[in-house]
LUMKE-778153 format. One record per residue (C-alpha): residue number from 1; residue in three letters; x, y, z. Coordinates in Angstrom, 1 decimal, m for minus. Example, Ala and Ser with C-alpha at 12.3 -4.5 7.8 and 13.67 -1.06 7.14 Angstrom:
% residues 2
(r 1 "Ala" (12.3 m4.5 7.8))
(r 2 "Ser" (13.7 m1.1 7.1))
***
This chain:
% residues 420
(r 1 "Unk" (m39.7 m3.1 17.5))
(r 2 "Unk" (m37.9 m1.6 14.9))
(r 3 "Unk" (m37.1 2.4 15.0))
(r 4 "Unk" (m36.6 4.7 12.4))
(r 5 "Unk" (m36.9 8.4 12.2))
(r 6 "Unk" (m40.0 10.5 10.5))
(r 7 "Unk" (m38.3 10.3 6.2))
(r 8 "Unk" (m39.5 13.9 6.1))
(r 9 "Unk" (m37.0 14.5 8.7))
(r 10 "Unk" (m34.4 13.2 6.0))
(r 11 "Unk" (m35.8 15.8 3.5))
(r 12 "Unk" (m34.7 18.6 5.1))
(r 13 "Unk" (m30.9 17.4 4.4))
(r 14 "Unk" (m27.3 17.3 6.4))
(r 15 "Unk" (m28.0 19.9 9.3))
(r 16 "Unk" (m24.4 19.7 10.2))
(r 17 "Unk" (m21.2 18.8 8.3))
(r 18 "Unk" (m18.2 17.0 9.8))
(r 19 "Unk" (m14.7 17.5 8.8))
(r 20 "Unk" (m13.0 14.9 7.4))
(r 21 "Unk" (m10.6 14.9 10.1))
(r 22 "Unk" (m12.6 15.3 13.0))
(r 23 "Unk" (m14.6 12.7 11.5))
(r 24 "Unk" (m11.8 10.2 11.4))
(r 25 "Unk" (m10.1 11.1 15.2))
(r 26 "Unk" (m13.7 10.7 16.2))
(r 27 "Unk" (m14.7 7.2 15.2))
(r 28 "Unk" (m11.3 6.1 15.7))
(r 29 "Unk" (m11.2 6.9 19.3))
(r 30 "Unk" (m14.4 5.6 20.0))
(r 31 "Unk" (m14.0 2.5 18.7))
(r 32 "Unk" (m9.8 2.1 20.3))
(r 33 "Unk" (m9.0 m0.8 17.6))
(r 34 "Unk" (m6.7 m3.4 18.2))
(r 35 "Unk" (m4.3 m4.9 16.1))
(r 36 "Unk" (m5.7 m8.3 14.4))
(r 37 "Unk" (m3.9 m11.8 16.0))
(r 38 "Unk" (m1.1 m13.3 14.4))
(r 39 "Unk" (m0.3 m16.3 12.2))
(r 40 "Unk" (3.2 m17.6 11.2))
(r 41 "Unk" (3.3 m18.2 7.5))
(r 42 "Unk" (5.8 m20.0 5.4))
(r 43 "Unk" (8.4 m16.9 3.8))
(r 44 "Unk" (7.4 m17.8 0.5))
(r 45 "Unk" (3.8 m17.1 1.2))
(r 46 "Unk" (4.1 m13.8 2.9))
(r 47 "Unk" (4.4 m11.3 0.3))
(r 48 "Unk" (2.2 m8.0 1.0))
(r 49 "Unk" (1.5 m9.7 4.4))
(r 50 "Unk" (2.1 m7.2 7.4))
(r 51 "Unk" (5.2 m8.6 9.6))
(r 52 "Unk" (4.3 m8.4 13.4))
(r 53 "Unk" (7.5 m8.4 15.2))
(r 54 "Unk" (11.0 m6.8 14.5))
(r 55 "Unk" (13.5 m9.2 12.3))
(r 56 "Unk" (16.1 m8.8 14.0))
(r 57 "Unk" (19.4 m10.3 12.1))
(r 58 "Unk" (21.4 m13.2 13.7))
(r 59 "Unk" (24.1 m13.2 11.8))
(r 60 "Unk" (26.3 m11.0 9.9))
(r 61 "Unk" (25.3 m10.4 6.0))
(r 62 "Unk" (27.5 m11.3 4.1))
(r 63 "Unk" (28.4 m14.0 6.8))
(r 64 "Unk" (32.4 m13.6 5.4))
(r 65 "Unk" (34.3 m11.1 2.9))
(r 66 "Unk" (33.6 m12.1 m0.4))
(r 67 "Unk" (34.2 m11.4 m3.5))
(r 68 "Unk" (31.6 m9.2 m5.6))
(r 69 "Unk" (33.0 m10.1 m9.0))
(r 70 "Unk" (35.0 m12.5 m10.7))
(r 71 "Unk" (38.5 m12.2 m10.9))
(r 72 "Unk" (41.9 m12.9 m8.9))
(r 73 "Unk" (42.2 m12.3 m4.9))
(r 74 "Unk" (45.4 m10.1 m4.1))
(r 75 "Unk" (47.1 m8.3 m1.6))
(r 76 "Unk" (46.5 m4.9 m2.9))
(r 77 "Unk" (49.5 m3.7 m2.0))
(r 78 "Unk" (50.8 m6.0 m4.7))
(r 79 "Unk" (49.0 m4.3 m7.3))
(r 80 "Unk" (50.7 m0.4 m7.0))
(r 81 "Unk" (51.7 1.3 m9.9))
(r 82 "Unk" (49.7 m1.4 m12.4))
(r 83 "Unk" (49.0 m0.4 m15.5))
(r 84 "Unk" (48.7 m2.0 m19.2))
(r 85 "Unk" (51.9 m0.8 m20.2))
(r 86 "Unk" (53.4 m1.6 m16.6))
(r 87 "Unk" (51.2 m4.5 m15.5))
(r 88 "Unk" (51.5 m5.9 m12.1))
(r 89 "Unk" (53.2 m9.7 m12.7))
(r 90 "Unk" (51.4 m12.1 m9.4))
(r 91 "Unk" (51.8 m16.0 m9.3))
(r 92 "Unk" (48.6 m18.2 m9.1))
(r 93 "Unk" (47.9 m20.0 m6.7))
(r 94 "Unk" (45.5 m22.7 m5.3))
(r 95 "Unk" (46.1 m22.4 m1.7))
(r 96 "Unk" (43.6 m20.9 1.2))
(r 97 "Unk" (46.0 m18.7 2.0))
(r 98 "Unk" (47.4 m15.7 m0.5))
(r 99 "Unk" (51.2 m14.3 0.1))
(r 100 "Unk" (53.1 m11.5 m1.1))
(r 101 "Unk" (53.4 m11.8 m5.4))
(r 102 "Unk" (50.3 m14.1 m5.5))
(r 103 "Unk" (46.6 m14.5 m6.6))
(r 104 "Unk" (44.1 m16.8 m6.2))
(r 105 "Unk" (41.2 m16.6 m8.6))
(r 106 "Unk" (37.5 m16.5 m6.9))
(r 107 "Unk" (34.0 m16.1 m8.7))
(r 108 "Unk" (31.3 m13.5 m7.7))
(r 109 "Unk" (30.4 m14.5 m3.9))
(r 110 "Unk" (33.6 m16.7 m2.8))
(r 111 "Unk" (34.8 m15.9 0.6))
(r 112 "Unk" (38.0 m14.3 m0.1))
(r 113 "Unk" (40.9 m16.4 1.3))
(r 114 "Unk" (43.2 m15.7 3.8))
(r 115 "Unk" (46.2 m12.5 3.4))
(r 116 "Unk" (44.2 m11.0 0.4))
(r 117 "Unk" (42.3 m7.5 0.8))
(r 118 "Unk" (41.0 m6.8 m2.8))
(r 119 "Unk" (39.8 m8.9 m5.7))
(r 120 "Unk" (41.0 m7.9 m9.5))
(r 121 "Unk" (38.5 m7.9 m12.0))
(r 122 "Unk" (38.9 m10.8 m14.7))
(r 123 "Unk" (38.8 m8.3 m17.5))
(r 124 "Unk" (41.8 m6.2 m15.8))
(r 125 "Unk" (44.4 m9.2 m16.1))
(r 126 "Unk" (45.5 m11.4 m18.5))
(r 127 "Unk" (46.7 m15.3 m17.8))
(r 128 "Unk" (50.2 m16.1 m19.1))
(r 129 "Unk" (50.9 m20.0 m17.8))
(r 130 "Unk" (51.0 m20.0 m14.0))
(r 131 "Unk" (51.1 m16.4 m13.9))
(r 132 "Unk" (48.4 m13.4 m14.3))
(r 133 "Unk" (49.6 m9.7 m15.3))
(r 134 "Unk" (47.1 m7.6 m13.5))
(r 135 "Unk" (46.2 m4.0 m15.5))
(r 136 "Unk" (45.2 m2.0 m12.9))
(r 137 "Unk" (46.0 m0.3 m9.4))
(r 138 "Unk" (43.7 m1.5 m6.6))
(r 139 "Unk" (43.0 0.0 m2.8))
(r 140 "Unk" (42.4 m1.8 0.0))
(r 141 "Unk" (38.7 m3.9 0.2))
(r 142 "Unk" (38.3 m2.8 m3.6))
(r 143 "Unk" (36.0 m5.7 m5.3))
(r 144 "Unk" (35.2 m7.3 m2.0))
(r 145 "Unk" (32.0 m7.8 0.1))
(r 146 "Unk" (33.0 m7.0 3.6))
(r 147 "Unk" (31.6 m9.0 6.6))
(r 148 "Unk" (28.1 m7.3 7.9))
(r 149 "Unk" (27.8 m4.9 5.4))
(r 150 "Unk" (24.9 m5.3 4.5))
(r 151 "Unk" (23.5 m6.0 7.4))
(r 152 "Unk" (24.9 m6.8 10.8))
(r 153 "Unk" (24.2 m9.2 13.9))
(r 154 "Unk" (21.8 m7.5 16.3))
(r 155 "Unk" (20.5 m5.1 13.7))
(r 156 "Unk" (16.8 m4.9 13.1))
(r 157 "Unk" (16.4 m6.4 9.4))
(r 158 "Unk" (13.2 m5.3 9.0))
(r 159 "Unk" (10.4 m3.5 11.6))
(r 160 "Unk" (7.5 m5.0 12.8))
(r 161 "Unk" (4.4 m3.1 10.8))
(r 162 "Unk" (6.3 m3.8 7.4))
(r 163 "Unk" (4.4 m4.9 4.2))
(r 164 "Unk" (6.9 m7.6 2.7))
(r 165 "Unk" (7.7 m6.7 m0.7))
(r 166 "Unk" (9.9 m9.1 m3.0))
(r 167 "Unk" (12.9 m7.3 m1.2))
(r 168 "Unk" (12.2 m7.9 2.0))
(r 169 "Unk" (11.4 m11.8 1.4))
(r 170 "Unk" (14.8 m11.9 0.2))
(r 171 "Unk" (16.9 m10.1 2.4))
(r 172 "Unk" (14.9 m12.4 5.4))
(r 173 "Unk" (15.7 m15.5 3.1))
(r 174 "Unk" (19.5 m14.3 3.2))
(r 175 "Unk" (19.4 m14.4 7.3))
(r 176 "Unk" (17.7 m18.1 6.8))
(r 177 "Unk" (14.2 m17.1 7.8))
(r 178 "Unk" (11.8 m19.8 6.7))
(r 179 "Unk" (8.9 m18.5 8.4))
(r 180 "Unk" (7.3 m15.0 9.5))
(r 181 "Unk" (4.6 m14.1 11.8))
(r 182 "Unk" (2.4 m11.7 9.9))
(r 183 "Unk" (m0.9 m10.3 10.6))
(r 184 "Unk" (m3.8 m12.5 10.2))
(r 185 "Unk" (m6.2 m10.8 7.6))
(r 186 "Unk" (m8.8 m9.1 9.2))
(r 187 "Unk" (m12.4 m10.0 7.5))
(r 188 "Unk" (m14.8 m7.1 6.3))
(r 189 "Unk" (m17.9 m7.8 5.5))
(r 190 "Unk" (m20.0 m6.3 2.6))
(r 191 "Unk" (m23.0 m5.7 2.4))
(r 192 "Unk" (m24.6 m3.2 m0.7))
(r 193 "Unk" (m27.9 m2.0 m0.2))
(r 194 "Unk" (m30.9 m1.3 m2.8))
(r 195 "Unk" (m34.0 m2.1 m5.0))
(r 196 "Unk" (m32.6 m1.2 m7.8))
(r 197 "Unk" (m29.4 m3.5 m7.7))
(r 198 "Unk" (m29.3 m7.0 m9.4))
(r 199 "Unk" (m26.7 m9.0 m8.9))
(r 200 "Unk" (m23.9 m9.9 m11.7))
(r 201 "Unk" (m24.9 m13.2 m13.4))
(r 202 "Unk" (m28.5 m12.8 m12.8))
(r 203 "Unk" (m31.0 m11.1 m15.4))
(r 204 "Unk" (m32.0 m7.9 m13.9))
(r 205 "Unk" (m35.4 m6.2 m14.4))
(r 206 "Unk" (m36.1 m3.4 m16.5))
(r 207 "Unk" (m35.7 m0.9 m13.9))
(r 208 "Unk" (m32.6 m2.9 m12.0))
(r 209 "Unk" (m28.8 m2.2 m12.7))
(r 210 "Unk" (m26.1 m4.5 m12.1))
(r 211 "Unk" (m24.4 m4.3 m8.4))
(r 212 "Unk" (m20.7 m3.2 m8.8))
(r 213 "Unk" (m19.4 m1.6 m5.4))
(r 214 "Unk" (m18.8 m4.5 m3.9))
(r 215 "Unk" (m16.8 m6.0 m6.5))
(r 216 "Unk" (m14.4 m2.8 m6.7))
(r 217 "Unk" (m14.7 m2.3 m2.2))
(r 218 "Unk" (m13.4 m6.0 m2.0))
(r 219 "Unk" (m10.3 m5.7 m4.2))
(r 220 "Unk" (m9.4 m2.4 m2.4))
(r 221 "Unk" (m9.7 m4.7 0.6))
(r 222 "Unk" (m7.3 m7.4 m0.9))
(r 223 "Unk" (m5.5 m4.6 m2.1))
(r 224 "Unk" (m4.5 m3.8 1.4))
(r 225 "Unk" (m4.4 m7.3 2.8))
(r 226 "Unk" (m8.0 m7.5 4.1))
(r 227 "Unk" (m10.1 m10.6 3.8))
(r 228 "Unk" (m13.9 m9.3 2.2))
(r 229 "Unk" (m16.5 m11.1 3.2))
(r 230 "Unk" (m19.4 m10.7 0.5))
(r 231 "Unk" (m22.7 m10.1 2.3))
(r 232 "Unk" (m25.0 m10.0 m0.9))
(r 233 "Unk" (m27.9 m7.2 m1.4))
(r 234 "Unk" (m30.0 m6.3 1.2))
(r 235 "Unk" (m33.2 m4.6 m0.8))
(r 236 "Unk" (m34.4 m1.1 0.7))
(r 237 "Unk" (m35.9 m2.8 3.9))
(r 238 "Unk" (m35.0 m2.1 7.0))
(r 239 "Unk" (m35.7 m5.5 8.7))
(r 240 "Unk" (m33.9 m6.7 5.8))
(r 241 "Unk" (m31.0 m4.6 6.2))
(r 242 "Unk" (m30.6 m5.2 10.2))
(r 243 "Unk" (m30.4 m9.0 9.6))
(r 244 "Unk" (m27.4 m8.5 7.2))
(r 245 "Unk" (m26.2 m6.0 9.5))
(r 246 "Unk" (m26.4 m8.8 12.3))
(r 247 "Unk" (m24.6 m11.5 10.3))
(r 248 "Unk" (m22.4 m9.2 9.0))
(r 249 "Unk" (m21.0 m8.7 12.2))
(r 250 "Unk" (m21.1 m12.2 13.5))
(r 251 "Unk" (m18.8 m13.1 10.8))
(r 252 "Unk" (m16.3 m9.7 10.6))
(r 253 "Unk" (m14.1 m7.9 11.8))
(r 254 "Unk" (m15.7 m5.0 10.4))
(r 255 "Unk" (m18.1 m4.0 7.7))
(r 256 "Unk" (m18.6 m1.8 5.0))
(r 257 "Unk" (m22.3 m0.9 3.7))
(r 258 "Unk" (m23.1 1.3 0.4))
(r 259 "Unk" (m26.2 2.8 m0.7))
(r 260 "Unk" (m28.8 4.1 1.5))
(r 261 "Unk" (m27.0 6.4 3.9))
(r 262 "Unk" (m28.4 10.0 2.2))
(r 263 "Unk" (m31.3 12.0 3.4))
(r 264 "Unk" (m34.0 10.0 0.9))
(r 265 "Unk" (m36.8 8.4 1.7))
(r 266 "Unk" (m35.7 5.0 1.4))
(r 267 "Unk" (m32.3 5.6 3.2))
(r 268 "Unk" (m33.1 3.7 6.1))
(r 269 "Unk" (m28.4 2.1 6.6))
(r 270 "Unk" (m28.0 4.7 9.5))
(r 271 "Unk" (m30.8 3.2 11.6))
(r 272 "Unk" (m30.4 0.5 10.9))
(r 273 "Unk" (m27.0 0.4 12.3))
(r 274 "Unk" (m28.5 2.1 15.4))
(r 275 "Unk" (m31.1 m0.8 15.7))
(r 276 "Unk" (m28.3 m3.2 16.3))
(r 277 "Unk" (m25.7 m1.6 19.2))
(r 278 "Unk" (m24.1 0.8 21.1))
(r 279 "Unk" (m22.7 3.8 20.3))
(r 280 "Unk" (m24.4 3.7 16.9))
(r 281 "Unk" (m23.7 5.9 14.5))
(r 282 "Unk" (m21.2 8.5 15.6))
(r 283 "Unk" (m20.9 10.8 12.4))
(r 284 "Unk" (m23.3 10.9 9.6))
(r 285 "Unk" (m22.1 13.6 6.9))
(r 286 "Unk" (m18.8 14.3 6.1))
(r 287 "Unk" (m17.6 18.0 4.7))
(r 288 "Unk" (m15.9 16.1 1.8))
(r 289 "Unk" (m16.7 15.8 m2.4))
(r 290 "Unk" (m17.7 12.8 m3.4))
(r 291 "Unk" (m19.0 10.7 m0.5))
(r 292 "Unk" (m20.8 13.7 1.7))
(r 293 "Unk" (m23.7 11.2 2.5))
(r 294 "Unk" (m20.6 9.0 4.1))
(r 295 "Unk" (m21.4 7.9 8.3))
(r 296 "Unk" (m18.9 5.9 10.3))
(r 297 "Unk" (m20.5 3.7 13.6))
(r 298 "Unk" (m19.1 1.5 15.6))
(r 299 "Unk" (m21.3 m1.6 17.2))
(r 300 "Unk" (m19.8 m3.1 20.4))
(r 301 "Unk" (m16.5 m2.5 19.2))
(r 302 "Unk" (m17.2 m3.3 15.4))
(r 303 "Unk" (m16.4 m0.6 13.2))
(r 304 "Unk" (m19.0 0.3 10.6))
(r 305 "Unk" (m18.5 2.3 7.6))
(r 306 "Unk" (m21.5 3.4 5.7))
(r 307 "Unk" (m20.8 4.1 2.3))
(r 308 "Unk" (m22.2 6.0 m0.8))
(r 309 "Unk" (m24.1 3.9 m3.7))
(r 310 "Unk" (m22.0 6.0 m6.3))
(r 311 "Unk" (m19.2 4.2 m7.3))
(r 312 "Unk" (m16.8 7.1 m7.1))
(r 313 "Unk" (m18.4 8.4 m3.7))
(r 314 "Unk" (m17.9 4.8 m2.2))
(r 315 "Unk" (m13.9 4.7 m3.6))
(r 316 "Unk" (m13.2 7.6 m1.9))
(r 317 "Unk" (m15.2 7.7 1.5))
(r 318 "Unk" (m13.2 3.8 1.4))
(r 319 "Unk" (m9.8 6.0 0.9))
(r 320 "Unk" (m10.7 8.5 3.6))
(r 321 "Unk" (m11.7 6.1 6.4))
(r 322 "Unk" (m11.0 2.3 5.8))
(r 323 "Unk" (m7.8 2.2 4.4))
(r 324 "Unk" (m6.5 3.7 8.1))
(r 325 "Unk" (m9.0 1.3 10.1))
(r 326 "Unk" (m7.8 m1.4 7.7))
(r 327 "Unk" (m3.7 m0.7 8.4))
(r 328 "Unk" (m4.2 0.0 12.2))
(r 329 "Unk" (m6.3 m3.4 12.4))
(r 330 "Unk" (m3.2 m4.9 10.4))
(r 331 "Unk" (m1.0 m3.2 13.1))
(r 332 "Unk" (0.5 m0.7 10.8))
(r 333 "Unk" (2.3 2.2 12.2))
(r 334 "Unk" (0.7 4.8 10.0))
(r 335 "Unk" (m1.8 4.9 7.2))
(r 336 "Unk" (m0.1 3.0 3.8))
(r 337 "Unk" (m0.6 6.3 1.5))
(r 338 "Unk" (m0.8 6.6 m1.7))
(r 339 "Unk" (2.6 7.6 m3.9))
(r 340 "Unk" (2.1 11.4 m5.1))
(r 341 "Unk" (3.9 13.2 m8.0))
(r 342 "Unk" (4.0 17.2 m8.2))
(r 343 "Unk" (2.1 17.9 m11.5))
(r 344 "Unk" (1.1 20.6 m12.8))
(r 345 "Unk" (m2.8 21.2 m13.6))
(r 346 "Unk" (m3.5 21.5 m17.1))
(r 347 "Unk" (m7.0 23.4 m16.7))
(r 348 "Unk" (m8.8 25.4 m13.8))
(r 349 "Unk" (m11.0 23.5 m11.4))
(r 350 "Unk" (m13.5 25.2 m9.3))
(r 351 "Unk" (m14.9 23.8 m6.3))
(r 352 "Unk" (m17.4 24.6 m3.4))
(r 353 "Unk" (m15.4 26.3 m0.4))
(r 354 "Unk" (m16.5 24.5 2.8))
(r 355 "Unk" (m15.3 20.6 1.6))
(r 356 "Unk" (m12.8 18.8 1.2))
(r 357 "Unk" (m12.7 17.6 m2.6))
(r 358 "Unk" (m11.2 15.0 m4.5))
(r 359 "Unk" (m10.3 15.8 m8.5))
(r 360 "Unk" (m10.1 12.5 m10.5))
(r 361 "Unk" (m6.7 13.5 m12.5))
(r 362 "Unk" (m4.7 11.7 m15.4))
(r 363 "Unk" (m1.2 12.5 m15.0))
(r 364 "Unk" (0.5 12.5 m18.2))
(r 365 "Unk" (4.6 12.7 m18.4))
(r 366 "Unk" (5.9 15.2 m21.6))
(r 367 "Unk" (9.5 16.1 m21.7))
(r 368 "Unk" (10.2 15.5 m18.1))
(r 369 "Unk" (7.6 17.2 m16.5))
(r 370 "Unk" (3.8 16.3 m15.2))
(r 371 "Unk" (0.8 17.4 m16.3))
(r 372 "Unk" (m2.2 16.5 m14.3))
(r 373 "Unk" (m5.5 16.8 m16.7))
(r 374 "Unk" (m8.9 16.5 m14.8))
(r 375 "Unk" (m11.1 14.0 m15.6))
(r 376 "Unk" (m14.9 15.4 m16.6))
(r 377 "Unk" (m17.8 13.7 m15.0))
(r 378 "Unk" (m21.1 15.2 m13.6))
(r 379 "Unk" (m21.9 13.3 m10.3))
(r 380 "Unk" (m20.4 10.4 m8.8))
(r 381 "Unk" (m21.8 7.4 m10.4))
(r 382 "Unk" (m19.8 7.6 m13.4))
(r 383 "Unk" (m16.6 4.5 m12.6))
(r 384 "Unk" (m15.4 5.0 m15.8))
(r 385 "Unk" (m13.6 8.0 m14.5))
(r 386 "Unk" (m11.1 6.1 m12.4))
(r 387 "Unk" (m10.4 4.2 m15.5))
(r 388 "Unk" (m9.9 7.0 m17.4))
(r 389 "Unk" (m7.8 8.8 m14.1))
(r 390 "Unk" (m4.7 7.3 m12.6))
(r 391 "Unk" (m4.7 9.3 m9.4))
(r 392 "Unk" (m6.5 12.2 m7.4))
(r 393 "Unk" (m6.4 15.8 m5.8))
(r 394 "Unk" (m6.8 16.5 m2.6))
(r 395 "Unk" (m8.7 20.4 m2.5))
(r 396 "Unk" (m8.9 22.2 0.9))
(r 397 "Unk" (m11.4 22.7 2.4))
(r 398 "Unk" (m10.4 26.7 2.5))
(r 399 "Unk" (m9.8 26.8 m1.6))
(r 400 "Unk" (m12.5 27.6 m3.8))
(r 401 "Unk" (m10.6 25.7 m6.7))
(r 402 "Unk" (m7.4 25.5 m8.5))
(r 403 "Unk" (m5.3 27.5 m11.0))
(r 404 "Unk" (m4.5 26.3 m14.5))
(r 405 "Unk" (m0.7 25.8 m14.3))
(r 406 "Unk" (m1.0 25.4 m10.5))
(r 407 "Unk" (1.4 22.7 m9.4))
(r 408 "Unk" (m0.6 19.7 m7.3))
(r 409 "Unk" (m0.2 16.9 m5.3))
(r 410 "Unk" (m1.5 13.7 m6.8))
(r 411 "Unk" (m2.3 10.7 m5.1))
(r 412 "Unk" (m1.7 8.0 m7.9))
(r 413 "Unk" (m3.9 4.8 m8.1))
(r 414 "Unk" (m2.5 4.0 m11.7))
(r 415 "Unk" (0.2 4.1 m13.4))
(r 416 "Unk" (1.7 7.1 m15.3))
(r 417 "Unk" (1.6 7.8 m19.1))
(r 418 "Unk" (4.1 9.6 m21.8))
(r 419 "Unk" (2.7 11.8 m23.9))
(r 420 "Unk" (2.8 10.4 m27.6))
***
């Protein structure tokens, strides 16, 4: 038989808050995650993938000295004094090797031949026959690529935990990596909860709105190199919501669930969760604004996170606590944050002392400094704020707001603008 607590109970509200900190270290440790398997993947398909072992380069790079521009190859020796009114005179030659008095011309990445140490730039010489006058005094290795300097033999290229950008793809092309192992993606399920949701492409009822969470939780997922698994609408049931729950779990690695975990009548997530496995529900109310409502469970070593049904509540309880699960299940050595900027706030914000609270900001850039404006919205339902935002503040817990003028943190999510 299915359990669930007296709803007046629910009435009375959060008896107890948890910070968010506590609240993280908490569920964490109960639930000791381990890092997803592995899969090797072709290099050109690893980009934002999450490399599992150390690189570690087997050859020198660049392999040889070579030349970083086009010009001559000289002893540099050859060139002292050099000038345009006194230009160095050097006889071309063809041969690997270079002598005393000669040059050999090379383009941008030639290996630079034998008894030369410096490469003349094209524009600093002029060709007369078989000869070159050379304009200009070089020192030793001037122009020239030397072996392993960018990276040598035994060196790690790049660490395991990495999230390959373009750079990296390349730099492990250059050491002639055709394949990685990278961190299979883990899957997290999705599951939004309500009567009142329809989903998109269907004709909702009168009283329905259209279901948007999951669309925005499963690209934050991708986003971070998860694999969402979309779990449909469960209605305000609580059979109905343990069978997701169930499949959910069959299926993931993890899930997500939003809507129904406040103190209402109808918000029946939490026991749910409780109906289907040990530990449970480990915290349920988080000292944080938006996304107080937020619990965190774990169900035979499953992590659950039980979100918000407002939009912004849901982004942000997602920020707090599955973007770490999501990097320590991808085997990242520490949460991927954010980038920040120092800006400074354009009005005063007040908040309630006691919770940790999240400003929606739009960081504008006006004659080399950063302003940080706050966005305006009553509640947390309104998405349109992060549209309008490009990033957030992070208020204490101890602060009962912020200072106009006061220079902030801000955790961007978009991309800056210039003031017209």
């Amino acid at each position: 038989m299915l359990l669930c607590e007296n709803p007046l109970a629910r009435l009375r509200g959060f008896q107890k808050l948890t910070s968010t900190e506590n609240a993280l270290q908490t569920w964490l440790n109960t639930l000791q995650i381990k890092t997803n398997k592995e899969t090797t993947v072709p290099l050109p398909e690893a980009l934002n993938r999450i490399l599992t072992e150390d690189l570690i380069a087997t050859e020198n790079l660049p392999r040889f000295d070579k030349s970083a521009v086009d010009g001559y190859a000289v002893k540099a020796k050859d060139t002292l004094g050099a000038s345009q009114f006194k230009p160095a005179l050097l006889q071309l030659t063809t041969s690997d090797t270079v002598n005393t008095a000669e040059a050999k011309q090379v383009w941008t990445g030639n290996a630079i031949p034998k008894g030369a140490d410096a490469v003349v730039m094209l524009e600093n010489t002029q060709k007369r026959n078989e000869q070159i006058e050379v304009w200009t005094q070089l020192a030793p290795s001037e122009n020239v690529s030397k072996t392993g300097e960018d990276i040598k033999k035994g060196e790690v290229a790049v660490k395991a935990g990495t999230r390959l950008n373009p750079y990296h793809l390349g730099l492990l092309a250059a050491l002639g990596n055709s394949k990685v192992k990278v961190a299979d993606k883990p899957k997290i399920a999705i599951i939004a909860t309500g009567n009142e949701l329809a989903e998109i492409g269907s004709k909702p009822a009168e009283n329905q709105i259209y279901e948007s969470n999951k669309i925005i939780l499963s690209a934050m997922c991708r986003e971070l190199g998860a694999e969402p698994l979309d779990m449909g609408i469960a209605k305000d049931n609580i059979t109905e919501i343990t069978e997701k729950l169930k499949k959910a779990l069959l299926k993931a690695d993890a899930a997500i669930t939003t809507g129904g975990t406040s103190v209402g009548g109808l918000d029946l997530v939490p026991d749910a969760v409780n109906n289907i496995g040990k530990p449970g529900v480990i915290v349920h109310g988080v000292a944080m604004r938006p996304a107080m409502p937020t619990a965190l469970a774990a169900v035979d070593g499953k992590a659950l996170i039980i979100l918000s049904g407002n939009p912004v509540a849901a982004v942000i309880g997602f920020e707090v606590f599955a973007r770490p699960l999501i990097c320590k299940m991808l085997g990242m050595p520490n949460t991927e944050q954010r980038p920040t900027v120092k800006a400074a706030l354009t009005r005063k914000v007040a908040t309630a002392l006691g919770r940790k609270t999240f400003v929606r900001v739009k960081v504008i850039q006006k004659n080399g400094e950063y302003y940080a404006e706050p966005v305006s919205a009553r509640g947390s339902g309104a998405i349109s704020t992060m549209t309008k935002a490009n990033g957030f503040v992070i208020v204490p817990e101890n602060r009962e707001g912020i200072t106009e003028n006061e220079q902030v943190t801000v955790h961007l999510f978009g991309d800056l603008e210039q003031a017209n």
